[in-house]
Residue frames as qw, qx, qy, qz and C-alpha x, y, z in Angstrom:
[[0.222, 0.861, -0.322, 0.326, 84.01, -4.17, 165.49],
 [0.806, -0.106, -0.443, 0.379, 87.05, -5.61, 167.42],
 [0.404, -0.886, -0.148, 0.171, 88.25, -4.32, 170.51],
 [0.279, 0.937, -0.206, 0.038, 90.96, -1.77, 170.15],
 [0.827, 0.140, -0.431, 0.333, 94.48, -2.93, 170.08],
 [0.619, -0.474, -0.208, 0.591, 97.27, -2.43, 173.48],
 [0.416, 0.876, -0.163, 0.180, 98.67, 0.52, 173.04],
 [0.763, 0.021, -0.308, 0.568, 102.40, 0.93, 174.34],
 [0.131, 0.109, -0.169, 0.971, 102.58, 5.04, 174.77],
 [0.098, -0.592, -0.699, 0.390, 99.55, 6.91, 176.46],
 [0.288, 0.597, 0.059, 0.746, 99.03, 10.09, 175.23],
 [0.330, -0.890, -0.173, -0.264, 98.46, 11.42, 178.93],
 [0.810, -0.312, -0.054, 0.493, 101.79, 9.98, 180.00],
 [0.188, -0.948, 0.111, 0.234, 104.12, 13.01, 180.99],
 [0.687, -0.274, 0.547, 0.392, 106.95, 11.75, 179.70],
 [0.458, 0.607, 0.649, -0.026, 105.10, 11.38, 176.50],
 [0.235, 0.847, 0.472, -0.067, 104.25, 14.42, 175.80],
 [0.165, -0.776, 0.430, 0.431, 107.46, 16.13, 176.34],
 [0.433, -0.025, 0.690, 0.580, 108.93, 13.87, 173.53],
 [0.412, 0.748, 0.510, 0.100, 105.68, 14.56, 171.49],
 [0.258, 0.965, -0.013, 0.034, 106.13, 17.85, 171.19],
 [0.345, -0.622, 0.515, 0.478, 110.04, 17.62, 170.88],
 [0.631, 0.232, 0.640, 0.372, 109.13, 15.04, 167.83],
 [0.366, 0.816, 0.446, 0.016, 106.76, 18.16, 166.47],
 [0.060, -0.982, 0.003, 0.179, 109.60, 20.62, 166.95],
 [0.593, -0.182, 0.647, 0.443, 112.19, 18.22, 165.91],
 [0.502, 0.275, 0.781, 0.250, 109.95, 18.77, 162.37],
 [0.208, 0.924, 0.266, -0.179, 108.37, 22.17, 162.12],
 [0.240, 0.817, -0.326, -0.410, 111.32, 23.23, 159.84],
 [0.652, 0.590, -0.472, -0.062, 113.32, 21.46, 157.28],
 [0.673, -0.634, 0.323, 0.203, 115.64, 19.22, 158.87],
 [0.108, -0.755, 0.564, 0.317, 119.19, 19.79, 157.12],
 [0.076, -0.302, 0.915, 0.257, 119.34, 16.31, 155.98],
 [0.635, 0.280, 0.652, -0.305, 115.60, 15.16, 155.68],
 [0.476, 0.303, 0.705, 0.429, 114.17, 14.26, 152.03],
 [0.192, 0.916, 0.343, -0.079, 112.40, 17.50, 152.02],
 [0.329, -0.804, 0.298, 0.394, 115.76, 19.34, 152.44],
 [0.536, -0.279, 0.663, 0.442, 117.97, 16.98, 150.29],
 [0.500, 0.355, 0.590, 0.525, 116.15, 16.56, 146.83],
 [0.348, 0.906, 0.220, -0.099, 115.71, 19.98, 146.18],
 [0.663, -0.485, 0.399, 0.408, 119.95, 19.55, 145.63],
 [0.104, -0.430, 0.843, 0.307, 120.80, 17.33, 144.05],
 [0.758, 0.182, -0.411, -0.473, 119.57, 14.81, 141.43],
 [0.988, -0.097, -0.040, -0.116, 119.12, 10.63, 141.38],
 [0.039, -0.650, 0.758, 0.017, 122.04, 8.53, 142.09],
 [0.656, 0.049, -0.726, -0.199, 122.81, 5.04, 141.72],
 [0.016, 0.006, 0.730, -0.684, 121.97, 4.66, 145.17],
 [0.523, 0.299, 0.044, -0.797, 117.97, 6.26, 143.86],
 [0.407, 0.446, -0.688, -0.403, 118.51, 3.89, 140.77],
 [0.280, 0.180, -0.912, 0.240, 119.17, 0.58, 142.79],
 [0.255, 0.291, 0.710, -0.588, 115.92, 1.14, 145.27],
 [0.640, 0.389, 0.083, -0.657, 113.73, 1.95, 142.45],
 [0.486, 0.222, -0.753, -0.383, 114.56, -1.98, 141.00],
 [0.155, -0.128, -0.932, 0.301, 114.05, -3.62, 143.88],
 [0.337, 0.282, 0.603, -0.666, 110.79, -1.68, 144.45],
 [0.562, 0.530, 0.078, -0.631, 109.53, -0.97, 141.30],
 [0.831, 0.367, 0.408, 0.091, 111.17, -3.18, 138.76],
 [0.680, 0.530, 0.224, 0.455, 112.75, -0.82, 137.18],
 [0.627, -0.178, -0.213, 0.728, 115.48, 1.69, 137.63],
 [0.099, 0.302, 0.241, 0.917, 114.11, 4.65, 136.30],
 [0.487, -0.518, -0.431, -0.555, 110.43, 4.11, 137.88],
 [0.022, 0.160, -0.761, 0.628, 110.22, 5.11, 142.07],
 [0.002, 0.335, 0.934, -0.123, 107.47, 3.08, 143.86],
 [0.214, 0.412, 0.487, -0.740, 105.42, 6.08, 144.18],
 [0.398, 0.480, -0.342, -0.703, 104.67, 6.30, 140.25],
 [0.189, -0.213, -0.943, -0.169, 103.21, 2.48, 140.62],
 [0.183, 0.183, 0.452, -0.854, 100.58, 3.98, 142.10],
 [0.504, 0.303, 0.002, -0.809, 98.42, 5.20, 139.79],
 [0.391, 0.126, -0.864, -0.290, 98.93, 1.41, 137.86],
 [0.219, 0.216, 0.877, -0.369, 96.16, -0.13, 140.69],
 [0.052, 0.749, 0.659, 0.046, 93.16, 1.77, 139.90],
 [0.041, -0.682, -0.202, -0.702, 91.55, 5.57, 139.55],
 [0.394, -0.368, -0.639, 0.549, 91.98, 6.84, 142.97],
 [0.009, -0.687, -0.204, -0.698, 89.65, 9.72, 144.38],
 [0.645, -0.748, 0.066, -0.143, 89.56, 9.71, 148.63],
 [0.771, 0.256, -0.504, 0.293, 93.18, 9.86, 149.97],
 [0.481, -0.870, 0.103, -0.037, 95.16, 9.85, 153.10],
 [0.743, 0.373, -0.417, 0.368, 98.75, 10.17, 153.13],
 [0.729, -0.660, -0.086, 0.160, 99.89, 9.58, 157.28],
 [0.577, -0.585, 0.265, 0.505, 102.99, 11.62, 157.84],
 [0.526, 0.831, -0.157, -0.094, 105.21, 14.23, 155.08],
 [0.786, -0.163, 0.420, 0.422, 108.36, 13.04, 153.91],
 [0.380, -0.117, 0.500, 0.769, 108.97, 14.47, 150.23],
 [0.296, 0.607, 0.116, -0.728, 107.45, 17.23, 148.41],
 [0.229, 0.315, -0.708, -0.590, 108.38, 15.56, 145.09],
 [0.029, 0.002, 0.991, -0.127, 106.58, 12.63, 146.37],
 [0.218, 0.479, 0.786, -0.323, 103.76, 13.90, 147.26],
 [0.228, 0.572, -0.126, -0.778, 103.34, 16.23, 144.13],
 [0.371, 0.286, -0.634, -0.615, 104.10, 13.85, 142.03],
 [0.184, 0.394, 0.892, -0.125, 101.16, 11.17, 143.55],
 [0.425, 0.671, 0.236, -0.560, 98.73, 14.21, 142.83],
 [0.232, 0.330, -0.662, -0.632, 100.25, 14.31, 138.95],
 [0.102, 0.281, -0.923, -0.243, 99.56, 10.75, 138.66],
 [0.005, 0.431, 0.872, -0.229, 96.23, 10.44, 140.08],
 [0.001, -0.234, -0.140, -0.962, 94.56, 13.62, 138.84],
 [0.432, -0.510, -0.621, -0.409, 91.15, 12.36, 140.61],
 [0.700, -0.428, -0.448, 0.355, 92.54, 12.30, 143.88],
 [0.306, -0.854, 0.066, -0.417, 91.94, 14.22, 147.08],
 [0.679, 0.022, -0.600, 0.423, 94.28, 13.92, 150.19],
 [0.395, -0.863, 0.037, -0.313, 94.36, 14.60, 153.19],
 [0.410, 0.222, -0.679, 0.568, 98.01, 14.87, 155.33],
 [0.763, -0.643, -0.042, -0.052, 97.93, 13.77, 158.91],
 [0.586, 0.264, -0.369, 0.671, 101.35, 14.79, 160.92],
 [0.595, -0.541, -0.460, 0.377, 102.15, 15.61, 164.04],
 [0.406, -0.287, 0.018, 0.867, 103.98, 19.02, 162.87],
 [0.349, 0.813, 0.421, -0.201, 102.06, 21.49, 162.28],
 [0.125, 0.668, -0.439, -0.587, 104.86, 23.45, 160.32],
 [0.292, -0.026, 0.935, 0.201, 105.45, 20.31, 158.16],
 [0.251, 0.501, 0.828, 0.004, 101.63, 20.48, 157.17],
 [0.065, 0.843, 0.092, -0.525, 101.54, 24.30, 156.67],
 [0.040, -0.439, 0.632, 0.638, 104.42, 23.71, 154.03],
 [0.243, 0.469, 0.836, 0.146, 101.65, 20.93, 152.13],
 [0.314, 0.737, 0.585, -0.126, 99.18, 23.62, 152.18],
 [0.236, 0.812, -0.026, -0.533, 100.66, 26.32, 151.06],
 [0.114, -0.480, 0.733, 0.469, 102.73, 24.66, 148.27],
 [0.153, 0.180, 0.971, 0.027, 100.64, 21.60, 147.52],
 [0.159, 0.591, 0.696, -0.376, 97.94, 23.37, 147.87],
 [0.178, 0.780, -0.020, -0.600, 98.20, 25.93, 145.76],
 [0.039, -0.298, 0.869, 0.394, 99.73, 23.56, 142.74],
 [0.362, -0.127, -0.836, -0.393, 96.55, 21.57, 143.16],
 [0.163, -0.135, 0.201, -0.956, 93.57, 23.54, 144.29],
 [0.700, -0.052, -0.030, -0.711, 91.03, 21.93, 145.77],
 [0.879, 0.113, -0.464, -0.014, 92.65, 18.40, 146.26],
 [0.562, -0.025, -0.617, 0.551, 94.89, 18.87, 149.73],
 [0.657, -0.686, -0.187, -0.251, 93.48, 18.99, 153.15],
 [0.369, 0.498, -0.547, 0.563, 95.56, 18.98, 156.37],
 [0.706, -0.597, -0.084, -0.372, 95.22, 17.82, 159.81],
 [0.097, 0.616, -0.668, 0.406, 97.22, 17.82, 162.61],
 [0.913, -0.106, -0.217, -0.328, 97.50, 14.15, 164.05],
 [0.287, -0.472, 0.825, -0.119, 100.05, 12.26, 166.82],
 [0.834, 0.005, -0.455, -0.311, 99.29, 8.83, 164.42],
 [0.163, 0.164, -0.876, 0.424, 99.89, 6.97, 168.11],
 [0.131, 0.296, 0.551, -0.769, 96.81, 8.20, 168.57],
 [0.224, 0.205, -0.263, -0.916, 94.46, 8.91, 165.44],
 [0.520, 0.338, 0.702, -0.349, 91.16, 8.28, 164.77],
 [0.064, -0.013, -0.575, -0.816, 90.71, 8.09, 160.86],
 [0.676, 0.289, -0.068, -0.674, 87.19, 7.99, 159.72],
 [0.486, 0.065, 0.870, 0.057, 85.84, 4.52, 159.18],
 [0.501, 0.423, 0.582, 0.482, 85.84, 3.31, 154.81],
 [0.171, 0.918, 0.060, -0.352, 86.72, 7.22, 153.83],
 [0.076, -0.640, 0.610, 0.460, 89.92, 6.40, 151.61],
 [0.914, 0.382, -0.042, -0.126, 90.42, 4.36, 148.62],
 [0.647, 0.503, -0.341, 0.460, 93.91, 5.34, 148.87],
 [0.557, -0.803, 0.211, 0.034, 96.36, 5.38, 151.84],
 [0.873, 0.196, -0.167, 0.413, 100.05, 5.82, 151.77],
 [0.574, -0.780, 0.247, 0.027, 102.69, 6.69, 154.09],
 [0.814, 0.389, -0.261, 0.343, 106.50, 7.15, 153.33],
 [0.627, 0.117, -0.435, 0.636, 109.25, 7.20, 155.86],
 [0.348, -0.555, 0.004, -0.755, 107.06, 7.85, 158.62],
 [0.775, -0.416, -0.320, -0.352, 105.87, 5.11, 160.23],
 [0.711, -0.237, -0.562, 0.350, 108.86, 3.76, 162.15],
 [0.101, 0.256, -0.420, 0.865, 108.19, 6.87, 164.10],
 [0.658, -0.429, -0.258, -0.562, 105.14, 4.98, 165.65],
 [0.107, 0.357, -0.867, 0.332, 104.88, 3.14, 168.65],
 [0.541, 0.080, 0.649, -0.529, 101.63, 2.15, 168.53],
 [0.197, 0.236, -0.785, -0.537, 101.57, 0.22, 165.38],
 [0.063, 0.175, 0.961, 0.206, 99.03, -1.79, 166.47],
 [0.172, 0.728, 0.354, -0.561, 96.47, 1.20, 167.05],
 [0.129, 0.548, -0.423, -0.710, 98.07, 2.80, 163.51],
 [0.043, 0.125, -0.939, -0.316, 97.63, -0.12, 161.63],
 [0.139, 0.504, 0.852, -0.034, 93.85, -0.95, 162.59],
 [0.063, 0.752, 0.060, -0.653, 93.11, 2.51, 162.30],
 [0.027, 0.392, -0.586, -0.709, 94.51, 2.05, 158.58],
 [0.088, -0.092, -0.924, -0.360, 92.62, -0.96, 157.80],
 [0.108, 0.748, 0.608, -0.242, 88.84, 0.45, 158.91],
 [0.199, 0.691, -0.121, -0.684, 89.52, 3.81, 157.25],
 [0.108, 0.089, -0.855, -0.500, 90.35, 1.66, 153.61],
 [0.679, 0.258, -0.167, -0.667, 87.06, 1.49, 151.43],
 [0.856, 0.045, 0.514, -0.026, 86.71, -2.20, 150.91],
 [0.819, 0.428, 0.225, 0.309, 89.20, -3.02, 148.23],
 [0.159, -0.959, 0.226, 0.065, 91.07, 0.18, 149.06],
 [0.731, 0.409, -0.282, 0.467, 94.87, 0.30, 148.72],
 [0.637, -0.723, 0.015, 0.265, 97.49, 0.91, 151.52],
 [0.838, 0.463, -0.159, 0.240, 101.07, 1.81, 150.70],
 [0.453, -0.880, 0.142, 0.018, 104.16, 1.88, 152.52],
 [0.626, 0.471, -0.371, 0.499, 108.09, 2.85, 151.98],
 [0.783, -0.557, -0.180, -0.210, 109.73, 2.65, 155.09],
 [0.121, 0.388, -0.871, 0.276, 112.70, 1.69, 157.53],
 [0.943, -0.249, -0.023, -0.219, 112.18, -1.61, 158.70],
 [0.686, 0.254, -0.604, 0.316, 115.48, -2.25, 160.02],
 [0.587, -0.318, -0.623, 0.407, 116.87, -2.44, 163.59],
 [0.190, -0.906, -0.360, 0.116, 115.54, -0.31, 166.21],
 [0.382, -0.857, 0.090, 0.334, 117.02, 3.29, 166.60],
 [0.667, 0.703, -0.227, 0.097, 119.48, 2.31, 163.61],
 [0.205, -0.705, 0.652, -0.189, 121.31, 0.33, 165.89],
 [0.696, 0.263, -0.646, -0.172, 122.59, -2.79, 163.60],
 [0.779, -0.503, 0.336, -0.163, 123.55, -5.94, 164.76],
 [0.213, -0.729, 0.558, 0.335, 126.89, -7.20, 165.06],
 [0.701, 0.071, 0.616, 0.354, 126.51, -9.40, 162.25],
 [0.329, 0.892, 0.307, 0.041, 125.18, -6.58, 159.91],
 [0.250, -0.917, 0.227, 0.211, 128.17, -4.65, 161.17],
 [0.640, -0.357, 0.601, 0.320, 130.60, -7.36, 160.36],
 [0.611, 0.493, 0.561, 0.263, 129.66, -8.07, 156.98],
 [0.167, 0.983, 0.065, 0.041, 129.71, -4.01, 156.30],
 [0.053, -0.918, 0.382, 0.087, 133.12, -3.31, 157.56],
 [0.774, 0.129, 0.601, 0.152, 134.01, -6.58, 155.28],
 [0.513, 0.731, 0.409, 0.188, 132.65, -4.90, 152.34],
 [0.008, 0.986, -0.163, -0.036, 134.49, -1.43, 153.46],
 [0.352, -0.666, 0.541, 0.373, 138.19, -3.03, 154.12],
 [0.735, -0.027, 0.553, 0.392, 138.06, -4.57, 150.78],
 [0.218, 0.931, 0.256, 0.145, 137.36, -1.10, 149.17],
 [0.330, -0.863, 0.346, 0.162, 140.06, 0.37, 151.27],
 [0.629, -0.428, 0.564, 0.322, 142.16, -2.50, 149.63],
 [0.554, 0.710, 0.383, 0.208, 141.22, -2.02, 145.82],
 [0.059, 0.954, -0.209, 0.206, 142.66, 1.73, 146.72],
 [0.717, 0.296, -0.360, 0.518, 145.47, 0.64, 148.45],
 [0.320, -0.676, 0.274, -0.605, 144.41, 2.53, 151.68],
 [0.120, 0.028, -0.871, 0.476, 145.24, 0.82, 155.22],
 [0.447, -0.600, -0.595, -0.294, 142.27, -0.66, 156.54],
 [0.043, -0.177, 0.255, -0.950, 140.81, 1.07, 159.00],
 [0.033, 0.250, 0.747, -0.615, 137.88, 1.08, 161.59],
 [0.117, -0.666, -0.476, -0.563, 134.11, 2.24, 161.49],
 [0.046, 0.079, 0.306, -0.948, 133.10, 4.88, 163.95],
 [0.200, -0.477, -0.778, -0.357, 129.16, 4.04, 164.46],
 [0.286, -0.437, -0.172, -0.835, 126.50, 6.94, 164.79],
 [0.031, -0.272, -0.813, 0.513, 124.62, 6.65, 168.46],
 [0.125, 0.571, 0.681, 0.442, 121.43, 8.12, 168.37],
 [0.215, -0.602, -0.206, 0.741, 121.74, 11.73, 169.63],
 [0.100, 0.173, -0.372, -0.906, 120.77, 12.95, 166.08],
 [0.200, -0.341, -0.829, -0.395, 117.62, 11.33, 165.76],
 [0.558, -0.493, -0.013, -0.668, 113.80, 12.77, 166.57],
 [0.541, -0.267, 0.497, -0.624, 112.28, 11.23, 169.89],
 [0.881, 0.167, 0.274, -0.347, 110.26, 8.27, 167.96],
 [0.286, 0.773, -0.464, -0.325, 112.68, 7.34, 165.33],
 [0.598, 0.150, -0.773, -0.151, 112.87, 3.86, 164.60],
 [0.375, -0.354, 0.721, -0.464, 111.71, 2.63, 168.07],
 [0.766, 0.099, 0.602, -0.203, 109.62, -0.29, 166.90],
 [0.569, 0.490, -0.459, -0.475, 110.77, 0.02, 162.93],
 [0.259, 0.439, -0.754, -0.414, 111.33, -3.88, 162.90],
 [0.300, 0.210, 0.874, -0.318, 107.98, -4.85, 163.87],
 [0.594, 0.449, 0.042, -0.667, 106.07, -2.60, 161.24],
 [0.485, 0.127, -0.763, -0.409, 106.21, -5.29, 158.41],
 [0.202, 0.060, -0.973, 0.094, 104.80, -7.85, 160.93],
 [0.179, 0.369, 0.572, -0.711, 102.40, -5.75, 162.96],
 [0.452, 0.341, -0.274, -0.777, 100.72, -4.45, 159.07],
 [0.213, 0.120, -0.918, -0.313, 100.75, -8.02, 157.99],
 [0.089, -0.213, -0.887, 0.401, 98.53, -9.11, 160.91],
 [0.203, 0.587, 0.599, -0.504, 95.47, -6.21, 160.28],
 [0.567, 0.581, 0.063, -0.581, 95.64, -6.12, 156.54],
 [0.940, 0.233, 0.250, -0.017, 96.18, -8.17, 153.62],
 [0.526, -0.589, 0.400, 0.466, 99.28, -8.59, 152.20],
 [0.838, 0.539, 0.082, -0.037, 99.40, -7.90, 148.66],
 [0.800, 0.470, -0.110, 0.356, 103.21, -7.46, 148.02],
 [0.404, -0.855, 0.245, 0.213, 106.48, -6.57, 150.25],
 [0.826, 0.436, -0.196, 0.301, 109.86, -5.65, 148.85],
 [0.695, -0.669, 0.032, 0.263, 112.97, -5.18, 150.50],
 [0.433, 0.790, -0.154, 0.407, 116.22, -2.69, 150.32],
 [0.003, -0.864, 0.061, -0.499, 118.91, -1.61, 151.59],
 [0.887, -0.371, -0.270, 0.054, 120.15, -3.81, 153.80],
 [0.758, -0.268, -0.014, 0.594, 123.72, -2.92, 153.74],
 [0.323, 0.436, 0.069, 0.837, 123.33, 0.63, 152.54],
 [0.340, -0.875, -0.082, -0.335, 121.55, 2.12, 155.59],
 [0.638, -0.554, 0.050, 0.533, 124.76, 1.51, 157.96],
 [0.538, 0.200, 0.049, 0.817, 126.61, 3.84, 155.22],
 [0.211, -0.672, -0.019, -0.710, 124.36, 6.93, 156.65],
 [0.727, -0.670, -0.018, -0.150, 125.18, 5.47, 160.29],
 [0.904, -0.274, 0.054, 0.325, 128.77, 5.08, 160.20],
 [0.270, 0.945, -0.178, -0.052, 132.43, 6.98, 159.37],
 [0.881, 0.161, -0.285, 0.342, 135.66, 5.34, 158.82],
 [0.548, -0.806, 0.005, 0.223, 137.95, 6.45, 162.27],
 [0.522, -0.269, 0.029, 0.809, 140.30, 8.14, 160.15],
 [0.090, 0.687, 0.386, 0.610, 137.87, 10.84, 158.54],
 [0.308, -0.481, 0.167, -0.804, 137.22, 14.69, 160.22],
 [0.043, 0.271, 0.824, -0.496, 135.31, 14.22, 163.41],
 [0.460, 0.486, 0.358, -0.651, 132.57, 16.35, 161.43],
 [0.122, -0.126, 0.856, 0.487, 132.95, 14.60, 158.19],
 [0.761, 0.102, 0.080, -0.636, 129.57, 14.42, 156.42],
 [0.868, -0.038, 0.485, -0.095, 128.11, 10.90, 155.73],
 [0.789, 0.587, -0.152, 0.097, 130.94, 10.55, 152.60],
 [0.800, -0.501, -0.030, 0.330, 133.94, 9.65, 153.43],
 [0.017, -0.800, 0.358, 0.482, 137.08, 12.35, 153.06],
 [0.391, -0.291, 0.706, 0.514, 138.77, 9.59, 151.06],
 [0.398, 0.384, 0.725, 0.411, 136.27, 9.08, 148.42],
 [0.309, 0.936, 0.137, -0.094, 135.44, 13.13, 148.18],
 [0.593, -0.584, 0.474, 0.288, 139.07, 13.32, 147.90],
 [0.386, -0.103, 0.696, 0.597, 139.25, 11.47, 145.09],
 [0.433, 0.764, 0.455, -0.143, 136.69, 13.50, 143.16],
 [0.605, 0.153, 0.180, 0.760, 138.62, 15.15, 140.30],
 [0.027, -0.426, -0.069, 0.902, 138.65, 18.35, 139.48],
 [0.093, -0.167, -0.718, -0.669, 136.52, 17.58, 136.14],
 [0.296, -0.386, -0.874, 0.003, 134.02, 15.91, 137.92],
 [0.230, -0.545, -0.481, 0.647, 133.53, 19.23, 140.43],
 [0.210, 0.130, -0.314, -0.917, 133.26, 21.67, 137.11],
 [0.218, -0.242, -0.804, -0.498, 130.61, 19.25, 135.83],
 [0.273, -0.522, -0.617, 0.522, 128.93, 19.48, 139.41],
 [0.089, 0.624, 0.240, -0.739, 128.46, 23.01, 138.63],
 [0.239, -0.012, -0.438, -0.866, 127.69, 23.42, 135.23],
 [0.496, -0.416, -0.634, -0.423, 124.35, 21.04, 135.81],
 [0.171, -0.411, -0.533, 0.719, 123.86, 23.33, 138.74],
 [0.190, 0.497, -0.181, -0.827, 123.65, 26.54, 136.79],
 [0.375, -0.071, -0.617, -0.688, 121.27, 24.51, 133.91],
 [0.457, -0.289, -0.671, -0.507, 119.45, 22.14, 135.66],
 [0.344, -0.683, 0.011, -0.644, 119.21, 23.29, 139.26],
 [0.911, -0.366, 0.179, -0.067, 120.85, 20.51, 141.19],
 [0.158, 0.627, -0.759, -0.071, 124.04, 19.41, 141.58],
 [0.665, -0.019, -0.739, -0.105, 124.68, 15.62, 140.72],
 [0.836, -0.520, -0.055, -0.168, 123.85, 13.23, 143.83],
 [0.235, -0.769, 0.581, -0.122, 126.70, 12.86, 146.44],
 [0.911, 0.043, 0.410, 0.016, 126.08, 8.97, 145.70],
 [0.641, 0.748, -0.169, 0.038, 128.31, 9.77, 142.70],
 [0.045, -0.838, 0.526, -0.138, 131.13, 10.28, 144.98],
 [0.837, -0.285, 0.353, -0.306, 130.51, 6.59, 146.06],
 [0.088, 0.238, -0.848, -0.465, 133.19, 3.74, 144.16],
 [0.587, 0.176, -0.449, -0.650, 131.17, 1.93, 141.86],
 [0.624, 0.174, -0.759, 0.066, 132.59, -1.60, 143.57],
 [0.135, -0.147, 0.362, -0.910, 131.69, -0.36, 146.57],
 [0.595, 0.104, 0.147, -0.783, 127.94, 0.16, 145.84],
 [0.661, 0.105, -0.715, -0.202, 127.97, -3.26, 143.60],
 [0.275, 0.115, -0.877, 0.377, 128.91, -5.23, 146.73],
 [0.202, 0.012, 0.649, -0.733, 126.99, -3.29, 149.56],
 [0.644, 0.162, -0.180, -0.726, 123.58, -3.93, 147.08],
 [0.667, 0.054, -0.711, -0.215, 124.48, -7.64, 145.69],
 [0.331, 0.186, -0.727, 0.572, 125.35, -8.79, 149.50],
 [0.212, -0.025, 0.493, -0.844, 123.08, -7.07, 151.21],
 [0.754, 0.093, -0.096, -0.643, 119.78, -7.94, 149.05],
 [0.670, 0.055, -0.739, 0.046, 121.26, -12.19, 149.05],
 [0.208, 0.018, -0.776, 0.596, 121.52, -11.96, 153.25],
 [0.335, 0.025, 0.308, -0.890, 117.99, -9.99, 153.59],
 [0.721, 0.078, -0.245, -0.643, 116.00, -12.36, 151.48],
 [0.804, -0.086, -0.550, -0.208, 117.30, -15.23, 153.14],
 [0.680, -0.678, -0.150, -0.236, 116.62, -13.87, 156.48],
 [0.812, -0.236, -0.391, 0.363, 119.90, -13.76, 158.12],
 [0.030, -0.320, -0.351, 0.879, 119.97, -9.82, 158.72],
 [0.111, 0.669, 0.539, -0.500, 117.54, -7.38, 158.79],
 [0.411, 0.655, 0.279, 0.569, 116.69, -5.09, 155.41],
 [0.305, -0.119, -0.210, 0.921, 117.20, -1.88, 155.45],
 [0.515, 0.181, -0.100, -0.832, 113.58, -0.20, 153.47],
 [0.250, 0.269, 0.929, 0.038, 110.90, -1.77, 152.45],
 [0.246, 0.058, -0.583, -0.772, 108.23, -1.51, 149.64],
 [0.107, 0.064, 0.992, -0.033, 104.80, -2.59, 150.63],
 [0.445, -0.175, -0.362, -0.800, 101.23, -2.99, 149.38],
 [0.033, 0.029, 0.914, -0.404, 98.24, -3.64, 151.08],
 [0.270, -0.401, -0.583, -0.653, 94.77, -4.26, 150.91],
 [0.495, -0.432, 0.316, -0.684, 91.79, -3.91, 153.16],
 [0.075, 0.014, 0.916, -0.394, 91.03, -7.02, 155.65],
 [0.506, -0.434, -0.452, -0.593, 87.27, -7.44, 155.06],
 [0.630, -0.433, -0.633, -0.124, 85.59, -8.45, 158.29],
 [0.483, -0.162, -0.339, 0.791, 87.58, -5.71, 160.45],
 [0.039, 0.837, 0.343, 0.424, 86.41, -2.16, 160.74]]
């Protein structure tokens, strides 16, 4: 067995702890905008559409419903909660398969059990877990996977062996993810290129170009991307790599940024393009409320040329490494000779 990796945080460190538990309380309800909150809305967008080619191949199919295409899974762990659809709709797809959540919020894990749990009796466990810190069980999973969680680690290399001794020999890892710059604070080339992409939108419409107005990070939990653009490197290094994709490169600054002539509370659409929503378009919005329980996805509101660009642009600069993605798709295997 190798010795245990550095860690960076302590878990006796005062400091610490106050964040901890701010992270846990940051989580123990809904947060307004999280994934848990959002897709019970609204439906897919071409925003949804566009990440499920680059991850999955295809536009219709989200990574989590490649799953079940490895093997029969029957021991899982899934490290942190993120989406209720998600994780309902791994149980669908894997009918063998137990899980157990690990999360730091204990509300967060209460919703699992009583929802999850009761959908699919006898197949979700729960355990409260600061993964800076956790001790899985050594070859208990076949299946691990973890979605927009991790860059709220900071001990990635403690999280990461920990992942690869708990995995059954041949096991399976999976992770969806930010992996862009820390804190969601771009760099200024990332910026440039974005508020490129925005003034030639502004000129299509005939709008004066206009500034961006970039998010600081006074909305974000405690952990929130502090090390997100080491987890692809730090996973590589203490399991096997079986396959990484990349997203998003130039669509995560549009949920970090507002053009400086919108509201000062503007949500993350700009006025001009809800503006130009018609009046059709807002009936239709509500009839497939009132049938199919969601209104369409605000990504609708998005121009079409717009979303073309920030996709084609962004995915040509990330794959040949001159910024940073924005998500990321990855599989992994166990590491044999670790534990």
């Amino acid at each position: 067995m190798e010795a245990s990796p550095a860690l960076r945080v302590w878990r006796d460190d005062p400091q610490y702890r106050r964040q901890a538990e701010s992270e846990a309380e940051f989580w123990r309800k809904q947060h307004p905008s999280g994934l848990e909150a959002v897709e019970k809305q609204q439906e897919e967008g071409p925003v949804d559409r566009y990440h499920n080619q680059r991850f999955s191949g295809d536009p219709t199919v989200p990574w989590y419903e490649t799953i079940a295409r490895r093997r029969a899974f029957r021991r899982g762990a899934i490290l942190g909660t993120s989406s209720l659809v998600l994780e309902s709709r791994i149980l669908e797809d894997n009918p063998t398969l137990h899980v157990t959540f690990f999360d730091i919020s204990e509300g967060a894990l209460e919703r699992r059990q009583e929802l999850l749990g009761g959908r699919y009796p006898g197949r979700v466990d729960t355990r409260v877990a600061d993964l800076n810190f956790v001790e899985l069980p050594s070859a208990a999973y076949d299946l691990i996977a973890s979605s927009s969680t991790i860059h709220h680690v900071t001990n990635l290399e403690h999280l990461a062996a920990q992942v690869n001794r708990a995995l059954v020999d041949g096991g399976y890892f999976f992770l969806e993810d930010y992996v862009g710059e820390p804190r969601f604070q771009f760099a200024a080339e990332k910026k440039r290129v974005y508020q490129q992409i925005v003034n030639r939108d502004q000129a299509r419409r005939g709008a004066p170009v206009t500034g961006l107005i970039w998010l600081d990070t006074s909305d974000l939990s405690p952990f929130c991307g502090v090390r997100s653009d080491e987890i692809l490197r730090v996973l590589a290094a203490h399991l096997d790599e079986v396959d990484v994709r990349r997203a998003s490169t130039l669509v995560t600054p549009l949920l970090r940024s507002r053009l400086a002539q919108d509201l000062a509370d503007s949500p993350w659409i700009s006025d001009a393009w809800v503006a130009r929503a018609s009046r059709w378009r807002l009936w239709k919005g509500y009839l497939r409320k009132r049938i199919f329980g969601r209104f369409p996805s605000q990504q609708t509101l998005l121009p079409p040329d717009f979303l073309h660009e920030l996709f084609v642009v962004g995915d040509v600069l990330a794959d040949a490494g001159i910024l940073e993605p924005g998500l990321a798709f990855a599989t992994y295997r166990k590491r044999n000779g670790r534990c």
